[in-house]
C-alpha positions in Angstrom: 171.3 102.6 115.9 174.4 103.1 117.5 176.0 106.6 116.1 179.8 107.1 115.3 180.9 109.7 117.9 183.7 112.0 116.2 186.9 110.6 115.2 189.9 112.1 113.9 192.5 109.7 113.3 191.6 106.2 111.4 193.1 104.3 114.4 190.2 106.1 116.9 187.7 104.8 113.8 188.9 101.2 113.9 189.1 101.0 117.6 185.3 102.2 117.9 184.0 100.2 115.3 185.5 97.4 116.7 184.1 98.2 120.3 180.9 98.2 118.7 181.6 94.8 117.3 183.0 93.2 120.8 180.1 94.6 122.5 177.3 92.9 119.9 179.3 89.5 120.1 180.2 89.6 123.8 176.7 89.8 125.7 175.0 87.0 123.6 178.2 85.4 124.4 177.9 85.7 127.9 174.4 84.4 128.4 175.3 81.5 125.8 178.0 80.6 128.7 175.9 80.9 131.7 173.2 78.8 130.0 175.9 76.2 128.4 177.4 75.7 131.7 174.1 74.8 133.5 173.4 72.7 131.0 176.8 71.0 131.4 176.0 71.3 135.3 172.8 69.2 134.2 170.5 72.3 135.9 169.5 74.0 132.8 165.5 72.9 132.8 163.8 73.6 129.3 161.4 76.0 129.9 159.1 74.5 127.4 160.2 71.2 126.7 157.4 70.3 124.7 157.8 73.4 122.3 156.7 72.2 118.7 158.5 70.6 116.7 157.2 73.3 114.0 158.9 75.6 116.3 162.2 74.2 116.4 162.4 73.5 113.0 161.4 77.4 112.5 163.9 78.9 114.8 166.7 77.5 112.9 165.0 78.6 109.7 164.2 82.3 110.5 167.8 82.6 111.8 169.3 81.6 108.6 166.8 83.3 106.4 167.8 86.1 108.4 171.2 86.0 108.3 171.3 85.3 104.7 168.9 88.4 104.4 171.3 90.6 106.8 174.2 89.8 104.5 172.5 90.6 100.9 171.5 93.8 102.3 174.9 94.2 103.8 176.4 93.8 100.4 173.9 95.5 98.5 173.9 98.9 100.4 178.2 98.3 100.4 178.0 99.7 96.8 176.4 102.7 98.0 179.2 103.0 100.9 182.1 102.4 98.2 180.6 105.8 96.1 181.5 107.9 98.8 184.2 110.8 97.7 186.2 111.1 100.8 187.6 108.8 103.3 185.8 110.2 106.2 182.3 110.1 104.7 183.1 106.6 103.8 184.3 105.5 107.2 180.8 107.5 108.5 178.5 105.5 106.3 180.5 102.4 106.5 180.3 102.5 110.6 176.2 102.4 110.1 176.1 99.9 107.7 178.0 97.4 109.8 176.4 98.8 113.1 173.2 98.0 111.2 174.5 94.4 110.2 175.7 93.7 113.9 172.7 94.6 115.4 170.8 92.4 112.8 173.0 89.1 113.0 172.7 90.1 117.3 169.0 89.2 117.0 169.2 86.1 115.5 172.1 85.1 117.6 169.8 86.0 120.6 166.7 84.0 118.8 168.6 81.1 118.9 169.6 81.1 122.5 166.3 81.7 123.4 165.8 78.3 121.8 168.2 76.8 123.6 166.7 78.3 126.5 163.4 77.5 126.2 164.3 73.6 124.9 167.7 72.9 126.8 168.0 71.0 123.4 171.8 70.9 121.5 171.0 72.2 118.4 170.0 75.8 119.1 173.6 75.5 120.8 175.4 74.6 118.0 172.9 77.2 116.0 174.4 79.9 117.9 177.9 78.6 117.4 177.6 78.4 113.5 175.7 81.5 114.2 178.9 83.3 116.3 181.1 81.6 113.7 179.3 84.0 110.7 179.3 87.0 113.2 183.3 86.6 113.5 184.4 87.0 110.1 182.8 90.3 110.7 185.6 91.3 113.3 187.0 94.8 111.6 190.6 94.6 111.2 192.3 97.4 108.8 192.5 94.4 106.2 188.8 94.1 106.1 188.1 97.6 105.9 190.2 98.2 103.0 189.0 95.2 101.2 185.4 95.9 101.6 185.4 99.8 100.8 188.0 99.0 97.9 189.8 102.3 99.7 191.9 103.9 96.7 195.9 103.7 97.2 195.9 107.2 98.5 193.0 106.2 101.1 195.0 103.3 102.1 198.1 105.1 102.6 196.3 107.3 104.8 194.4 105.0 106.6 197.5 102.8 107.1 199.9 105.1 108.3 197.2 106.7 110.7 197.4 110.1 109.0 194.5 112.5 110.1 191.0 112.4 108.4 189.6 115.4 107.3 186.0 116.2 105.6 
């Protein structure tokens, strides 16, 4: 897992969680452009163009099992994250949890461009579109931190107007 190196203002918090969001999204992103374009090229050959049709059906299947899965944990173990006394621990345990959920929603986002790699076939494309489409409304903004740790008005305050972190 990705650990939170040490932060002091909530700004230097934001900025690396968000790094560590652009980082998950953007390298699945970049191979699903190199591939899309050869396939748009017509040179993308399916690697196994007679994969199963078990197999295609699965891909899909496991990806949105897994995704559905990644966010029930995500929610779950969020409760836990909200408990948290002070504004640092919270930002510490709230930094795993989603470094835990992007790496989890990565995989499947990689599973299905491996299927559209292996197949050349449209709909693990537009898989890993609706796929990068959930992975979005992850992007941390202050708006979504807030919301999702319920921060307390003095939390907010601090965490708006950039004030130091201590704990």
């Amino acid at each position: 897992m990705l650990k939170l190196t040490s932060f002091t203002y909530p700004s230097d918090y934001l900025n690396k969680l968000r790094s560590v969001f652009y980082l998950m999204v953007g390298a699945p992103m970049g191979i699903f452009l190199i591939l899309f374009m050869a396939a748009k090229k017509g040179s993308l050959e399916p690697q196994l163009p007679s994969l199963s049709p078990t197999l295609q059906i699965a891909i899909p299947i496991i990806c949105g099992l897994g995704v559905s899965l990644t966010y029930l944990r995500y929610f779950k173990q969020l409760k836990k994250v909200r408990q948290s006394e002070s504004l640092k621990q919270k930002f510490i345990t709230f930094y795993g949890l989603k470094a835990q959920t992007f790496t989890l929603l990565v995989i499947f986002t990689l599973l299905s461009l491996l299927g559209y790699w292996l197949t050349a076939h449209v709909l693990f494309a537009g898989l890993y579109i609706t796929l990068l489409v959930l992975f979005a409304m992850n992007n941390p903004s202050y708006h979504n931190v807030v919301g999702e740790l319920k921060l307390n008005k003095e939390q907010r305050e601090a965490f708006k107007t950039n004030q130091p972190i201590e704990g």
